[in-house]
N, C-alpha and C positions, 0 to 999 in steps of 0.2 A: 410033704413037709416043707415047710419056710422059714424062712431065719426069726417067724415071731415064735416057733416051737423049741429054739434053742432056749438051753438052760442057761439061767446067768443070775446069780444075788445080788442082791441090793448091797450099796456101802457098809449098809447095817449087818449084814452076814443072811439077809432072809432070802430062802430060796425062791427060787421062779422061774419065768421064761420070761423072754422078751416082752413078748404080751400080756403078759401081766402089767409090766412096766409102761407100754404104750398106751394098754388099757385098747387094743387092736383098732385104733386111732392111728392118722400119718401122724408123722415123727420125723424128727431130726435129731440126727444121731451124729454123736461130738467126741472126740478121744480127747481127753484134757489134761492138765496141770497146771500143776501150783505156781510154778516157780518159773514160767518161759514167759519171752515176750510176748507171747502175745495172750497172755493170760489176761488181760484187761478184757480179751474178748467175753468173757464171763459175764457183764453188765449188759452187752446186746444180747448175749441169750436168754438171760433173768428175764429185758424185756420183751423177747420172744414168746417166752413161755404165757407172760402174763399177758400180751397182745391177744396172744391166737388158742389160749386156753379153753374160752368159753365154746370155738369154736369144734373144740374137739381134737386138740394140736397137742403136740406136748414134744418136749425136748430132754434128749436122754444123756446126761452125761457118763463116759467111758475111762474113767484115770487111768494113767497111763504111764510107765516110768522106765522108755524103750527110750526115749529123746532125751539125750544128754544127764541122766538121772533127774529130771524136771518135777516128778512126783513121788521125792523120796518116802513122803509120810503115811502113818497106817491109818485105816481106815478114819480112826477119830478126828487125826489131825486134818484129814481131808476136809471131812465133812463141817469142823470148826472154822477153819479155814474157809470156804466158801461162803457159808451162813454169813461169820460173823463181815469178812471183809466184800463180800461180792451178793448177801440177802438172797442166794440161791435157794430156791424154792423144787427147781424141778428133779426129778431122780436122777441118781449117781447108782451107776454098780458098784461091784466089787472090783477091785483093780484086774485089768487085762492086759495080755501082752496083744499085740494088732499085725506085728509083724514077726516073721521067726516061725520055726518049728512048735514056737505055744503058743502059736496065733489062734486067737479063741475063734473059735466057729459063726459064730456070728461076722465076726471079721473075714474069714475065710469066703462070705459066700459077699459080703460087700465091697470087697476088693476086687470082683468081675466087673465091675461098673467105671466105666470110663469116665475123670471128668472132662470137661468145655474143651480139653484140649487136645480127647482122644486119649487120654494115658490112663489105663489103670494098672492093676499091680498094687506092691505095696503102699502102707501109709507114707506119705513123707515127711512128715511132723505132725507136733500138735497142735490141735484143733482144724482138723481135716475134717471137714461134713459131708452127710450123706441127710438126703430128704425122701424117706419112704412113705409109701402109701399102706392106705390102713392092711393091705393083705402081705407088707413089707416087701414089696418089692422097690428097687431105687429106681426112682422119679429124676435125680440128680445129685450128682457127686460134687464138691466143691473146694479147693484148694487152701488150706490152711490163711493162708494170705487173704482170704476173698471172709469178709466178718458177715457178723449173723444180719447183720441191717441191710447188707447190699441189696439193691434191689433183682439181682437174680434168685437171690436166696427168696425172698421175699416172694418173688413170681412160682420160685419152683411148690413154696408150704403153698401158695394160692390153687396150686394145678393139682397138688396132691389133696387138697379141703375139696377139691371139684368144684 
């Protein structure tokens, strides 16, 4: 079993698994929100998604309202929110806690993964990435501070496309 067999819904409330959502495709996987600084990152992921789509890529947004209540809103407001201000196209789950005792399972087994600096463990904020391959195992972990363009990020979706 792999973290693409974890159960997890869409924004919309539709059940699944991971891979459903990845479509068992690499993925880069995002814990996000609305209302944090660095929410602007939202715009390099859009073009993530639409860069490396055709290749078989996709980016998985994770709402998240463990960091300073930064994602107070329910699911609608999420997903209006994103749409209307940031033209987010690629999927959003259901909201999840990342760290804690209700750290969702999928987070449980992505938090073994050291990133650049040697440090895993919990999330540190949001928009912390992780770049899996299509059988979801983590390729590379990436630090909140570090945006979807840099070009590690960019190297790590290239190693995971093969």
């Amino acid at each position: 079993m792999t973290i693409l067999d974890a159960t997890i819904a869409r924004l919309d409330g539709t059940a699944g698994t991971l891979a459903d959502l990845t479509g068992k495709r690499p993925a880069l996987l995002v814990n996000v929100a609305s209302k944090c600084g660095l929410t602007p990152q939202y715009t390099a992921l859009e073009q993530l998604q639409k860069d490396y789509e055709s290749q078989q890529f996709t980016v998985i947004g994770f709402p998240c309202n463990q960091f300073a209540g930064q994602e107070p809103g329910s699911a609608e407001e999420i997903q209006e929110f994103c749409s209307a201000t940031y033209g987010v196209t690629f999927p959003l789950t259901e909201k999840v806690e990342v760290n804690g005792e209700g750290r969702h399972p999928i987070y449980q087994e992505l938090i073994q993964a050291a990133d650049e600096d040697g440090r895993n463990g919990d999330i540190q904020w949001n928009f912390e990435k992780f770049v899996i391959d299509a059988d979801g195992a983590v390729v590379q972990r990436f630090s909140p501070q570090v945006t979807p363009d840099d070009p590690r990020v960019l190297e790590a979706i290239k190693s995971a496309l093969g």
